[in-house]
N, CA, C and O of each residue as an XYZ file, in Angstrom:
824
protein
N     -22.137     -5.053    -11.537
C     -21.116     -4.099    -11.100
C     -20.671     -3.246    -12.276
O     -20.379     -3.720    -13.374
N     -20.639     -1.898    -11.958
C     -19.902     -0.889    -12.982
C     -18.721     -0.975    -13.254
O     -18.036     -1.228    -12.264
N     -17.916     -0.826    -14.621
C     -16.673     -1.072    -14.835
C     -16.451      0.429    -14.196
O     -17.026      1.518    -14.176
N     -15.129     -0.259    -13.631
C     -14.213      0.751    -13.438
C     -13.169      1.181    -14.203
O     -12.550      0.278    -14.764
N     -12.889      2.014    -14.342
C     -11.627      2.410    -15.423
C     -10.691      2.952    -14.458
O     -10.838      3.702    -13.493
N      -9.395      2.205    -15.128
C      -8.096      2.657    -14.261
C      -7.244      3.513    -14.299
O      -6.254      3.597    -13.573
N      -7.618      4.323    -15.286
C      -7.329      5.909    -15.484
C      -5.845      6.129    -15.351
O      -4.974      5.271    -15.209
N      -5.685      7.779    -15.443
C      -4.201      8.590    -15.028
C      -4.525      9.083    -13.766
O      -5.432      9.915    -13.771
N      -4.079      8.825    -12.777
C      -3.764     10.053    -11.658
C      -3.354     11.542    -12.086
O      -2.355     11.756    -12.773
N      -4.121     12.453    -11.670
C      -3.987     13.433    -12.009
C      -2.478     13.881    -10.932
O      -1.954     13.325     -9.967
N      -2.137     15.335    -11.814
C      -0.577     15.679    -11.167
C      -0.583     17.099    -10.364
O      -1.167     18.111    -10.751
N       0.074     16.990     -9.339
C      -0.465     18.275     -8.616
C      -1.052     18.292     -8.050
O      -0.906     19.430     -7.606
N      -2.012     17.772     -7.404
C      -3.149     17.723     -6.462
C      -2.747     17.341     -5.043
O      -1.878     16.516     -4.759
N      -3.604     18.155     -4.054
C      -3.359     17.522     -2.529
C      -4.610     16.729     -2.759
O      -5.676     17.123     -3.233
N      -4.230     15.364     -2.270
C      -5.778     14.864     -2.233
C      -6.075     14.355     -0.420
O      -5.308     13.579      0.150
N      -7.159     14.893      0.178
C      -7.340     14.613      1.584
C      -7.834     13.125      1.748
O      -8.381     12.385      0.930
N      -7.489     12.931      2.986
C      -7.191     11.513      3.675
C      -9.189     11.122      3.378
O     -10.008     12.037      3.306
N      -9.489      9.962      3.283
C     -10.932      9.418      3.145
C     -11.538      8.754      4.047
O     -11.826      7.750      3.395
N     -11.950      8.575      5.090
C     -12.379      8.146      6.301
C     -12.654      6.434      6.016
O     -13.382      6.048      5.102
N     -12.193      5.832      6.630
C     -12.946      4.167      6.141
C     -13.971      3.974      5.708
O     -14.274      3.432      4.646
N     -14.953      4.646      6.942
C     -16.222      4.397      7.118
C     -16.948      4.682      6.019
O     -17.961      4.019      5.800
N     -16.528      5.787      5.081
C     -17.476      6.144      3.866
C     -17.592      5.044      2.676
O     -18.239      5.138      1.633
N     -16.592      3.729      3.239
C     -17.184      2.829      2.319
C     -17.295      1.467      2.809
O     -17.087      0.472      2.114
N     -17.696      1.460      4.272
C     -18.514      0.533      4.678
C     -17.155      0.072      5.961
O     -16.001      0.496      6.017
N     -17.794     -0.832      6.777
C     -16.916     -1.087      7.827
C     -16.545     -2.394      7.655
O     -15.950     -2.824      8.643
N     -16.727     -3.493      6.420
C     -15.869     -4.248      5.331
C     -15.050     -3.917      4.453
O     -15.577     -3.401      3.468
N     -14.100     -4.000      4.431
C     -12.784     -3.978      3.776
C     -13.362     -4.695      2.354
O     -14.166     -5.605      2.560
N     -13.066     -4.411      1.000
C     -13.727     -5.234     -0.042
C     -12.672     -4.795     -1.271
O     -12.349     -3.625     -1.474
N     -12.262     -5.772     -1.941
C     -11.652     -5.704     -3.075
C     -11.875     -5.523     -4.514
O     -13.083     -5.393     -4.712
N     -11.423     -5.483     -5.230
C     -12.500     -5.718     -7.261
C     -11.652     -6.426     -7.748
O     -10.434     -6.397     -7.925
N     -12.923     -7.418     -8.045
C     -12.121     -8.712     -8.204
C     -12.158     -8.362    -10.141
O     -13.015     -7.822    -10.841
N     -10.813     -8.966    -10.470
C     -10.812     -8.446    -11.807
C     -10.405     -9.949    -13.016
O      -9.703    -10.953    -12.901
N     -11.475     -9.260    -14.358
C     -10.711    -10.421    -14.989
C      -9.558    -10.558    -15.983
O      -9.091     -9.522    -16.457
N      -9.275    -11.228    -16.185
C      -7.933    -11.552    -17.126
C      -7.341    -10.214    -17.869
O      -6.198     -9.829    -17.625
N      -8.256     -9.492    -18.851
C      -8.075     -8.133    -19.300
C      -7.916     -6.803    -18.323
O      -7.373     -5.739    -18.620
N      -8.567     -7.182    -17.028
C      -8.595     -5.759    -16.210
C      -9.561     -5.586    -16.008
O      -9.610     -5.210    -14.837
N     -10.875     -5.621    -16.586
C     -11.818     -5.197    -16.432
C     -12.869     -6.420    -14.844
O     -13.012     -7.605    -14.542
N     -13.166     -5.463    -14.506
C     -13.874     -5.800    -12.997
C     -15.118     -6.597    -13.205
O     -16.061     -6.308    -13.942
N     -14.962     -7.742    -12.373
C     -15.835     -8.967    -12.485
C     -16.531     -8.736    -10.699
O     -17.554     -9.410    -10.576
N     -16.282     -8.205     -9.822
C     -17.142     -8.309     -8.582
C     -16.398     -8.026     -7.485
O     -15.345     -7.424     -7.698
N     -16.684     -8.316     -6.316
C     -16.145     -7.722     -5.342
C     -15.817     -8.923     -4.237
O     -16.340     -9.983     -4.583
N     -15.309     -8.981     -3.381
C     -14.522     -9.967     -1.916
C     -14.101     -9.054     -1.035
O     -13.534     -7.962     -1.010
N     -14.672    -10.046     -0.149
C     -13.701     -9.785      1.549
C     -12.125     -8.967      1.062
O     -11.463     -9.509      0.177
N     -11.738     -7.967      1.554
C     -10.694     -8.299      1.709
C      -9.616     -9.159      2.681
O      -8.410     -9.256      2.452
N     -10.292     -9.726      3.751
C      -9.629    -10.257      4.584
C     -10.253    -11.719      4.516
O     -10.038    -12.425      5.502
N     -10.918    -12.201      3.588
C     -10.751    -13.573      2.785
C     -10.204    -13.933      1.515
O     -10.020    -15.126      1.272
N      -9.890    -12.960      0.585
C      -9.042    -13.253     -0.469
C      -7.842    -13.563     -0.860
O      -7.408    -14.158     -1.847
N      -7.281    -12.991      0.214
C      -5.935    -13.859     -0.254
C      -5.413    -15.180      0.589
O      -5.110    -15.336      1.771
N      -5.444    -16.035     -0.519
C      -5.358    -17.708      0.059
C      -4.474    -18.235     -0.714
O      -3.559    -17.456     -0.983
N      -4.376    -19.538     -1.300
C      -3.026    -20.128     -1.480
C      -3.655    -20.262     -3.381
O      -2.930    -20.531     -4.338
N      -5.067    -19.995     -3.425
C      -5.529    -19.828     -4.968
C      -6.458    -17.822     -5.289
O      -7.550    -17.418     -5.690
N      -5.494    -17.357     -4.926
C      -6.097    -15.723     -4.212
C      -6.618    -15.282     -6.204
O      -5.758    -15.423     -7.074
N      -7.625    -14.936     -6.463
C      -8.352    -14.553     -7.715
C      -7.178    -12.904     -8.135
O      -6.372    -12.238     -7.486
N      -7.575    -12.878     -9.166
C      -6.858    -11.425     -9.652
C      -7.794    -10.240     -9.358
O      -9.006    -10.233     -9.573
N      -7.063     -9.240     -8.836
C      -8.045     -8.090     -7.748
C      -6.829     -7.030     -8.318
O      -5.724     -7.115     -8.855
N      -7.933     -5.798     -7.760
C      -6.979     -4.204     -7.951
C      -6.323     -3.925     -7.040
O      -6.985     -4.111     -6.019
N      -4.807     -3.369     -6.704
C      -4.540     -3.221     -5.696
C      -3.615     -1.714     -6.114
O      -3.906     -1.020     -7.089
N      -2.857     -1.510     -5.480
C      -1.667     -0.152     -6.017
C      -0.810     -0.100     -4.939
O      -1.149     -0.444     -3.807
N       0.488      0.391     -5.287
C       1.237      0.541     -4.579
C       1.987      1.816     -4.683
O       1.928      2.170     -5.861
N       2.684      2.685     -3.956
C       2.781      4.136     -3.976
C       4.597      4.032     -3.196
O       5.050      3.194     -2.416
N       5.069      4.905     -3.643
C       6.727      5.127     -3.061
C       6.621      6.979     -2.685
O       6.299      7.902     -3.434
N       6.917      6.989     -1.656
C       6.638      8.296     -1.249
C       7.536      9.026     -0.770
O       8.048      8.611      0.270
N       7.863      9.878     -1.137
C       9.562     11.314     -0.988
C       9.222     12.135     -0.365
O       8.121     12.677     -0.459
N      10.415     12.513      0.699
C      10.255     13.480      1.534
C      10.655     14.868      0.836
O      10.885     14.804     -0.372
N      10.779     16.306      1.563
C      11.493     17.102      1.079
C      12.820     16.978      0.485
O      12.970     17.521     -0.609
N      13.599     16.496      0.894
C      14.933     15.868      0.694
C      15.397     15.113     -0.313
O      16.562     14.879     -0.637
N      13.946     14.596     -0.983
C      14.226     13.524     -1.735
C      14.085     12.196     -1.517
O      13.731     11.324     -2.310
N      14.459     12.095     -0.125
C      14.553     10.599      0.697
C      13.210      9.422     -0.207
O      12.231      9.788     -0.857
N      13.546      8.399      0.010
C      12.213      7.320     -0.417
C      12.281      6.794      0.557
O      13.261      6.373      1.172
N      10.055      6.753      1.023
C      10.321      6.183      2.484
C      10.266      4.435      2.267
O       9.542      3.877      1.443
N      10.915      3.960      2.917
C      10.707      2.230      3.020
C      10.246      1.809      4.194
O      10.614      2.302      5.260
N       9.505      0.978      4.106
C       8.887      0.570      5.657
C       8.311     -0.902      5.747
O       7.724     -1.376      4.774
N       8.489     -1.671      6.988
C       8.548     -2.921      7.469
C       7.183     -3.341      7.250
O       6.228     -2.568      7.171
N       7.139     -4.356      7.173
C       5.494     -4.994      7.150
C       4.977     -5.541      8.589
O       5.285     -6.732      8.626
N       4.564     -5.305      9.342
C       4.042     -5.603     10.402
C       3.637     -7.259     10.490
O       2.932     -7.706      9.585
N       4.213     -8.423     11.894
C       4.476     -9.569     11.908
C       3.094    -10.128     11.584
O       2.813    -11.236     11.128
N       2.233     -9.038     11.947
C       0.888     -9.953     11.699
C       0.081     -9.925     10.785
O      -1.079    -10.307     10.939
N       0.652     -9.363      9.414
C       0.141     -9.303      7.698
C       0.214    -10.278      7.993
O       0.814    -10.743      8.962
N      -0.689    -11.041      6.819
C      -1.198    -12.350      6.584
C       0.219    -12.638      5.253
O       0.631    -13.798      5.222
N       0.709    -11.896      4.514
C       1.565    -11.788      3.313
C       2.609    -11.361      3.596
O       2.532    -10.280      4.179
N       3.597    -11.736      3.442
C       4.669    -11.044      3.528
C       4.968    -10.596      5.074
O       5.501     -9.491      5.179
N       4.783    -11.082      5.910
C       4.971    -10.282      7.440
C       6.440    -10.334      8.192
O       6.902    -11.346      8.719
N       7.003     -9.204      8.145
C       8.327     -8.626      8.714
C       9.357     -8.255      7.671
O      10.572     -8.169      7.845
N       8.478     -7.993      6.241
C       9.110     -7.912      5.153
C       9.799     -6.556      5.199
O       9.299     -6.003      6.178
N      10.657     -5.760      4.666
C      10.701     -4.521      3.977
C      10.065     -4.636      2.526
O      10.270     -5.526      1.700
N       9.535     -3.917      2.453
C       9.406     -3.031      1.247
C       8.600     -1.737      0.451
O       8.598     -0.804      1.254
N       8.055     -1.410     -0.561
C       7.777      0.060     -0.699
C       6.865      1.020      0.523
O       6.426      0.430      1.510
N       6.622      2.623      0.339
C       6.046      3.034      1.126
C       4.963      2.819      1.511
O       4.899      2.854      2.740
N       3.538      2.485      0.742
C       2.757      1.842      0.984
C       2.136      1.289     -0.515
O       2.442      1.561     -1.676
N       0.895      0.182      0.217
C       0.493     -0.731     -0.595
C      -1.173     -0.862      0.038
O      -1.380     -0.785      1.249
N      -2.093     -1.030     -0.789
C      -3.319     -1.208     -0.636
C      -4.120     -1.778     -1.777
O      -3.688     -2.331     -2.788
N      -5.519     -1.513     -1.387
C      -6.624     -1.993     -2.657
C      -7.344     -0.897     -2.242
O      -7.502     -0.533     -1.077
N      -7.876     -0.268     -3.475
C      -9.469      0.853     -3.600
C     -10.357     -0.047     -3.648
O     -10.492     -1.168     -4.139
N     -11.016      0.770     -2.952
C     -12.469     -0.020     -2.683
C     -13.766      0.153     -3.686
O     -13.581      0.949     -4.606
N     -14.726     -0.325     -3.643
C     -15.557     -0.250     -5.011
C     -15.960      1.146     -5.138
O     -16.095      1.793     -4.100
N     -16.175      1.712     -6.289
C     -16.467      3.343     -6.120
C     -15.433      3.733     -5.531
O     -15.784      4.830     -5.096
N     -14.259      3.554     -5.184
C     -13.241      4.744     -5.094
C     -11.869      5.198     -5.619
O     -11.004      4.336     -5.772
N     -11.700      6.012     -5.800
C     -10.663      6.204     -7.027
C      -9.225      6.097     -6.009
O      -8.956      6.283     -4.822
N      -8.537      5.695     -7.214
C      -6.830      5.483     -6.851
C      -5.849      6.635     -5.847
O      -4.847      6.419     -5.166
N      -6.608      7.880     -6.094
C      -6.434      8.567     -5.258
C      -6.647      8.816     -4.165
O      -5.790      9.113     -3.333
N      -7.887      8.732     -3.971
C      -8.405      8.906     -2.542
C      -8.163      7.087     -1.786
O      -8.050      7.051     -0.561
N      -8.100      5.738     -2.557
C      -7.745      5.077     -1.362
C      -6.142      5.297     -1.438
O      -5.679      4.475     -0.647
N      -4.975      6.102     -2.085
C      -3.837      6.091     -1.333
C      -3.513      7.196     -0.633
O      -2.349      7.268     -0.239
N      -4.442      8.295     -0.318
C      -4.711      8.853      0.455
C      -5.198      8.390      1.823
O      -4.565      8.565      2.864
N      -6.105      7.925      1.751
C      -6.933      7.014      2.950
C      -5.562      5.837      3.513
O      -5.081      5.953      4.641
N      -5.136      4.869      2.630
C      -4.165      4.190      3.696
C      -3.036      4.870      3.758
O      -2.187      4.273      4.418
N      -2.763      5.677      3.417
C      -1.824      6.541      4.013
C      -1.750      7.390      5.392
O      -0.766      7.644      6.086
N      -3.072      7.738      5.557
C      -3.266      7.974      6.939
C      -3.608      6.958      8.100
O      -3.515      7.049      9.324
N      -4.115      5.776      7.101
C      -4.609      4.572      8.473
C      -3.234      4.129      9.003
O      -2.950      4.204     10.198
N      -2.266      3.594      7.918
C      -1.161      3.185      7.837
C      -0.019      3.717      8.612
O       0.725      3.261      9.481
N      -0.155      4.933      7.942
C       1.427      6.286      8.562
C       0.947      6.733      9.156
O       1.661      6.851     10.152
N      -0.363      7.374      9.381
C      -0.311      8.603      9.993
C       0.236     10.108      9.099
O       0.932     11.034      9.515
N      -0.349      9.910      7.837
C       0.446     10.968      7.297
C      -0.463     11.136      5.891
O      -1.176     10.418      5.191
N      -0.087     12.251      5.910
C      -0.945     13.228      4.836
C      -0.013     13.410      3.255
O       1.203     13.467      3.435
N      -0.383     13.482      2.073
C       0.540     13.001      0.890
C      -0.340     14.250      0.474
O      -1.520     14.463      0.753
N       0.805     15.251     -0.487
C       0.582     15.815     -1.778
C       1.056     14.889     -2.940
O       1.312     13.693     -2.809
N       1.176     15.951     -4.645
C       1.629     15.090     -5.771
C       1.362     13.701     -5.677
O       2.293     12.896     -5.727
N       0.173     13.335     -5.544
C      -0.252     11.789     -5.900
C       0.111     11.894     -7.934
O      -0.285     12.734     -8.742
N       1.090     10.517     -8.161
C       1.258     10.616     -9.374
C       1.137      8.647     -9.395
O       1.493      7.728     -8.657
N       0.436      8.797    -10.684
C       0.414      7.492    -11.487
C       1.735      7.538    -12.277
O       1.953      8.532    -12.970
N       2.803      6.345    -12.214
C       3.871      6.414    -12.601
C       4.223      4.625    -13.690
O       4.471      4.494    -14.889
N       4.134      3.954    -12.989
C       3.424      2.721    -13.942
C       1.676      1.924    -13.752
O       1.299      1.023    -13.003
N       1.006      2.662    -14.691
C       0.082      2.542    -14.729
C      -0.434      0.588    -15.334
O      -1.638      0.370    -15.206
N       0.127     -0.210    -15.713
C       0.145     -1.663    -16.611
C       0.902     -2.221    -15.848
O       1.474     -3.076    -16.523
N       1.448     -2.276    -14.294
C       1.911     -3.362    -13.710
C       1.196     -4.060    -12.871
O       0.233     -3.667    -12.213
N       1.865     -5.522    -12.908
C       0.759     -7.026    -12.456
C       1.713     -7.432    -12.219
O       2.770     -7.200    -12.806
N       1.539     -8.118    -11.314
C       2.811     -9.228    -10.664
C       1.458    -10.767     -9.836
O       0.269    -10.804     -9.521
N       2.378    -11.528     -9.833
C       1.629    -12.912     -9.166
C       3.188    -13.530     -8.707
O       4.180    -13.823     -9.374
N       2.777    -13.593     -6.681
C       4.076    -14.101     -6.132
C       3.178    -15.193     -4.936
O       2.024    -15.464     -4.603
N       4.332    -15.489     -4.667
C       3.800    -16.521     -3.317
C       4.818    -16.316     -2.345
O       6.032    -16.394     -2.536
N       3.986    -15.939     -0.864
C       5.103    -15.887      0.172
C       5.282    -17.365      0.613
O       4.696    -18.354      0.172
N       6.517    -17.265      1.883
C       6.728    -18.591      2.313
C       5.476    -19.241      2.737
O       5.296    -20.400      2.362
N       4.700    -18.739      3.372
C       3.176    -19.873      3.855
C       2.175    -20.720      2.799
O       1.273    -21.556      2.867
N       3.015    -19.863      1.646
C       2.410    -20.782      0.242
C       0.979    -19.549     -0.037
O       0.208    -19.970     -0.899
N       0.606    -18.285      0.508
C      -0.330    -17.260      0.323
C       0.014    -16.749     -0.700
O       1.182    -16.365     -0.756
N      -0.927    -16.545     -1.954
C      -0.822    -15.437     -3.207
C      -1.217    -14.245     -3.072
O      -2.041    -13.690     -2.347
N      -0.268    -13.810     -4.154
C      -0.888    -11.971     -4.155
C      -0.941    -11.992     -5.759
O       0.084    -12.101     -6.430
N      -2.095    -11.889     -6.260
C      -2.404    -11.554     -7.640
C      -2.885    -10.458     -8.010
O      -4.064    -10.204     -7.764
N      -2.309     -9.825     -8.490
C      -2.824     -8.042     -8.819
C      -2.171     -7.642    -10.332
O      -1.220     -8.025    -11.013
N      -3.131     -6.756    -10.431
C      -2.815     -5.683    -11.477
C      -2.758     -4.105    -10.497
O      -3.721     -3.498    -10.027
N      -1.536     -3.810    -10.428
C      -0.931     -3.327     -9.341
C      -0.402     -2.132     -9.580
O       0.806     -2.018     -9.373
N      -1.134     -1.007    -10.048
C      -0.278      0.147    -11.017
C       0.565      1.327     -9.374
O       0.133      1.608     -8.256
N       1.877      1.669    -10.130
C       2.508      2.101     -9.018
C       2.245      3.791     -9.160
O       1.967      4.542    -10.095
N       2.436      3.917     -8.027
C       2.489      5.840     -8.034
C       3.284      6.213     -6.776
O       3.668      5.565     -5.802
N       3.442      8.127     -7.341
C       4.575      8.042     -6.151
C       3.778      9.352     -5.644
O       2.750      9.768     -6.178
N       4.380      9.905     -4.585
C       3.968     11.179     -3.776
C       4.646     11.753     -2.968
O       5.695     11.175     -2.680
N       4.442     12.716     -2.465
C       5.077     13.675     -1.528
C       4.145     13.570      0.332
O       3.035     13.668      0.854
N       5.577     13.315      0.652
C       5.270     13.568      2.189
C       4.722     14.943      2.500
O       5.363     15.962      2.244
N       3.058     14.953      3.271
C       2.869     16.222      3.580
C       2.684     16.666      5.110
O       2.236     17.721      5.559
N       3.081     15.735      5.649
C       2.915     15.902      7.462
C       4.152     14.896      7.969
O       4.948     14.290      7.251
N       4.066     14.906      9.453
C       5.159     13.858      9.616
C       4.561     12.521      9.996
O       3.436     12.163     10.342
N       5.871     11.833      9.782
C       4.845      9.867     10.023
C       3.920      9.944     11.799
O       3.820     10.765     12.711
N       3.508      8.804     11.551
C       2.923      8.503     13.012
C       2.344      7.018     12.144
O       1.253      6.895     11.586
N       3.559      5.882     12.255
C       3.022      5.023     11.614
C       1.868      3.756     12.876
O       1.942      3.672     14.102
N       1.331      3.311     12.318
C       0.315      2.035     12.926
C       1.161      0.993     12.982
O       1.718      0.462     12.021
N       1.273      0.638     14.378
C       2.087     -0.781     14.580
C       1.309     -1.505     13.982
O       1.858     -2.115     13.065
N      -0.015     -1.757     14.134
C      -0.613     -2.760     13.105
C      -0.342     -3.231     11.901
O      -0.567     -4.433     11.760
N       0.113     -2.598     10.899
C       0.376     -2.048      9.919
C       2.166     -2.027      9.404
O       2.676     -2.691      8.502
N       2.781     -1.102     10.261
C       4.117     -0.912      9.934
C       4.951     -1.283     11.370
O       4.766     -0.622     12.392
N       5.681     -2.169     11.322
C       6.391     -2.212     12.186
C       7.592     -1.246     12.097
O       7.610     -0.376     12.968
N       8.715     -1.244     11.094
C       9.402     -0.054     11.103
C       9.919      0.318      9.351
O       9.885     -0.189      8.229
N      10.303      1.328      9.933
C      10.258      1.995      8.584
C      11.771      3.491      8.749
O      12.310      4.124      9.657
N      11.845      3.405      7.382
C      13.337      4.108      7.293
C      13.271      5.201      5.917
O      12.690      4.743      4.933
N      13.707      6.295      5.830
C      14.005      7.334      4.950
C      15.637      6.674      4.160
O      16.659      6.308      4.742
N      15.336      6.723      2.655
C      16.309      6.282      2.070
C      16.913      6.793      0.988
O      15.981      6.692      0.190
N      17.990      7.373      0.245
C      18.232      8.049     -0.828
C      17.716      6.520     -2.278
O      17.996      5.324     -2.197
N      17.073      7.112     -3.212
C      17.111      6.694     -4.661
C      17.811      5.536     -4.722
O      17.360      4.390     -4.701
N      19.315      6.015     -4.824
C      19.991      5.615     -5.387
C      20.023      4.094     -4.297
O      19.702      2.945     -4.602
N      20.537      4.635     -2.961
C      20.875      2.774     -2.194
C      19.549      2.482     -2.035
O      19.668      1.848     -0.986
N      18.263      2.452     -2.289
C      17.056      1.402     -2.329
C      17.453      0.802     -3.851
O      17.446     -0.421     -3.990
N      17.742      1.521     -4.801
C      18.166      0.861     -6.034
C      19.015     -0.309     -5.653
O      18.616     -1.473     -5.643
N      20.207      0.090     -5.343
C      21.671     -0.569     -4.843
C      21.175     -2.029     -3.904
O      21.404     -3.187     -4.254
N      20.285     -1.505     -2.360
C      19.619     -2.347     -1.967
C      18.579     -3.671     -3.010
O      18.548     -4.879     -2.775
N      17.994     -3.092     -3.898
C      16.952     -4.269     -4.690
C      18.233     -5.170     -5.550
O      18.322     -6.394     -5.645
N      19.175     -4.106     -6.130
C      20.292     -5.144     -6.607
C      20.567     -6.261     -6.200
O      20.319     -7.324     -6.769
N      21.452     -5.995     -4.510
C      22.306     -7.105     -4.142
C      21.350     -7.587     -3.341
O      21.198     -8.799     -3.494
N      20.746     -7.165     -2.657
C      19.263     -8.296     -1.927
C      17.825     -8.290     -2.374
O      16.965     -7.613     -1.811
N      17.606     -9.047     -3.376
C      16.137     -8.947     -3.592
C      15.352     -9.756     -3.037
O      14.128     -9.706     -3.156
N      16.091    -10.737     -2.252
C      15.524    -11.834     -1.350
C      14.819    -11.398      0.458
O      14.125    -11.867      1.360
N      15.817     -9.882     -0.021
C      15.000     -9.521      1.469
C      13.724     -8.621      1.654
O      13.199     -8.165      2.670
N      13.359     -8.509      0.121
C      12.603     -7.078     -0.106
C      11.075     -7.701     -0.618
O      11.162     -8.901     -0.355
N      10.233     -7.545     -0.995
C       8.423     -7.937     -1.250
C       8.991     -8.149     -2.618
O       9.933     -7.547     -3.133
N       8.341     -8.996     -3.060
C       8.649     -9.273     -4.364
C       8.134     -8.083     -5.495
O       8.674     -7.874     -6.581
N       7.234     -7.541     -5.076
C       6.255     -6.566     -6.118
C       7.484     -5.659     -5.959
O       8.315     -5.594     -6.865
N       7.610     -4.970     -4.841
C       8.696     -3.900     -5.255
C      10.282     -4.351     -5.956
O      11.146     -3.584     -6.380
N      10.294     -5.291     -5.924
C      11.651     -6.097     -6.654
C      11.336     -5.801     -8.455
O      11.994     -5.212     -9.312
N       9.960     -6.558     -8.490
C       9.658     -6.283     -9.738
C       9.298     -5.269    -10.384
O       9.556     -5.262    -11.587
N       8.600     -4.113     -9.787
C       8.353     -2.848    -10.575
C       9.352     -1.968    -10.483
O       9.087     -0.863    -10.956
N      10.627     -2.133     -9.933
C      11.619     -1.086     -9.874
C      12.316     -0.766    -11.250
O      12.923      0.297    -11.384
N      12.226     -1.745    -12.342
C      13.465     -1.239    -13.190
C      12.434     -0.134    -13.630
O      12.809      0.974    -14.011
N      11.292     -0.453    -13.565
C      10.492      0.700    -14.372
C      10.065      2.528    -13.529
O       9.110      3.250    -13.815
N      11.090      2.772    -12.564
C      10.733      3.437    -11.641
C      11.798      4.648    -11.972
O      12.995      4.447    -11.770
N      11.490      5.483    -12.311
C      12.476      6.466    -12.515
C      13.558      7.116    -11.354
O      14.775      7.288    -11.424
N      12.262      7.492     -9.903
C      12.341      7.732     -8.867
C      14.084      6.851     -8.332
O      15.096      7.408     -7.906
N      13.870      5.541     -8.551
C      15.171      4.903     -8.248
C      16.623      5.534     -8.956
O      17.630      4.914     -8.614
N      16.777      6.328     -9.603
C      17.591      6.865     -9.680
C      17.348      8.426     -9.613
O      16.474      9.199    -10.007
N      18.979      8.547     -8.672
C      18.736     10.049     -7.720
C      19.290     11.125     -9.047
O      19.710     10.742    -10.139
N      19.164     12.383     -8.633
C      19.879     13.693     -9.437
C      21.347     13.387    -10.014
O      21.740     13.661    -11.148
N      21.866     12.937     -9.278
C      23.396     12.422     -9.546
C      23.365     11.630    -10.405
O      24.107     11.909    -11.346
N      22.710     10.569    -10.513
C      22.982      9.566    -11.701
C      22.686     10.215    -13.072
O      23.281     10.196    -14.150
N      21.779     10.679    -12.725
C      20.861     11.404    -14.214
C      21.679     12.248    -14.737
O      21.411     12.731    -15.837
N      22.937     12.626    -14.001
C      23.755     13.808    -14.446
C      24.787     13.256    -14.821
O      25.629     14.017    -15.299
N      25.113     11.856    -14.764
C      26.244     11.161    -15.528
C      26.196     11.295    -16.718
O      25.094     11.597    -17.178
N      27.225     11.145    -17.564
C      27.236     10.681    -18.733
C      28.524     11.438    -19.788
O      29.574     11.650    -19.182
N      28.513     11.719    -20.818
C      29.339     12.464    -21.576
C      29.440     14.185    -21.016
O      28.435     14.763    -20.603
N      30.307     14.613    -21.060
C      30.109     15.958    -20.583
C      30.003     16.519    -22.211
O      29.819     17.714    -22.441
């Protein structure tokens, strides 16, 4: 297998939605080792188990015109986390495909929705959690954010529900409940700029 490199997301770009099919009608992960660098490939819908290997995955927080950050439910029948809240979406690229085009691609399987400004925003985050069924999620998990470019039409499969939220109370929210939220988005928030709105940034000494 070719290393993959996990690069910068480029800034500015519309990047169009990627059809499944162009990379097979198996779902497949990169399985990665200790440093990052890519050791092979898995099921995705056999890897995560109660000893789940370290794999690429990403996760994306996505703003409307407004500003809003969308948050949305995890659907009862994820194998991880199911009826959870937390970030806008979450996936794995598939072998040969770049960070862009798969959060493009589950963005449309997922929402129903089309994303400009794909941005790499923490590029070095990894988290390792366990939901209640005792299932792992081991990733090197770099976050990015984007712009809403159509309106939702989310997949019950997928999202059960989902809500438009200012910056600031998803911040406020991870504060006082982090017990109700995915653990990954608990953990990559202090590093998230996005979590704080125009207003805060404008505090300080006059």
């Amino acid at each position: 297998m070719n290393a993959l490199p996990l690069g910068s997301a480029p800034t500015g770009v519309t990047t169009p939605a990627v059809p499944t099919s162009e990379y097979g009608t198996v779902e497949r992960v990169i399985l990665l080792a200790e440093d990052g660098t890519p050791v092979g490939v898995a099921d995705k819908a056999e890897v995560h188990t109660e000893a789940t290997p370290l794999h690429l995955a990403f996760s994306c927080h996505i703003r409307d015109a407004r500003g809003q950050v969308l948050v949305t439910r995890r659907a009862l029948s994820k194998k991880t986390w199911p009826g959870v809240w937390t970030n806008s979406l979450c996936g794995h690229p598939a072998p040969g495909e770049s960070f862009e085009s798969a959060i493009a691609r589950r963005a449309h399987e997922e929402l129903g929705l089309e994303l400009t400004d794909i941005r790499m925003v923490l590029p070095d985050f990894r988290y390792r959690a366990v939901d209640a069924s005792g299932v792992v999620e081991n990733e090197i998990c770099p976050v990015f954010t984007a712009r809403a470019g159509s309106e939702l039409a989310p997949n019950p499969a997928e999202v059960m529900d989902y809500t438009w939220v200012a910056p600031s109370d998803l911040r406020r929210a991870i504060e006082v409940a982090p017990w109700a939220l995915s653990p990954w988005l608990v953990e990559h928030s202090p590093g998230l700029a996005l979590l704080v709105d125009e207003s805060d940034r404008s505090e300080g000494p006059a």
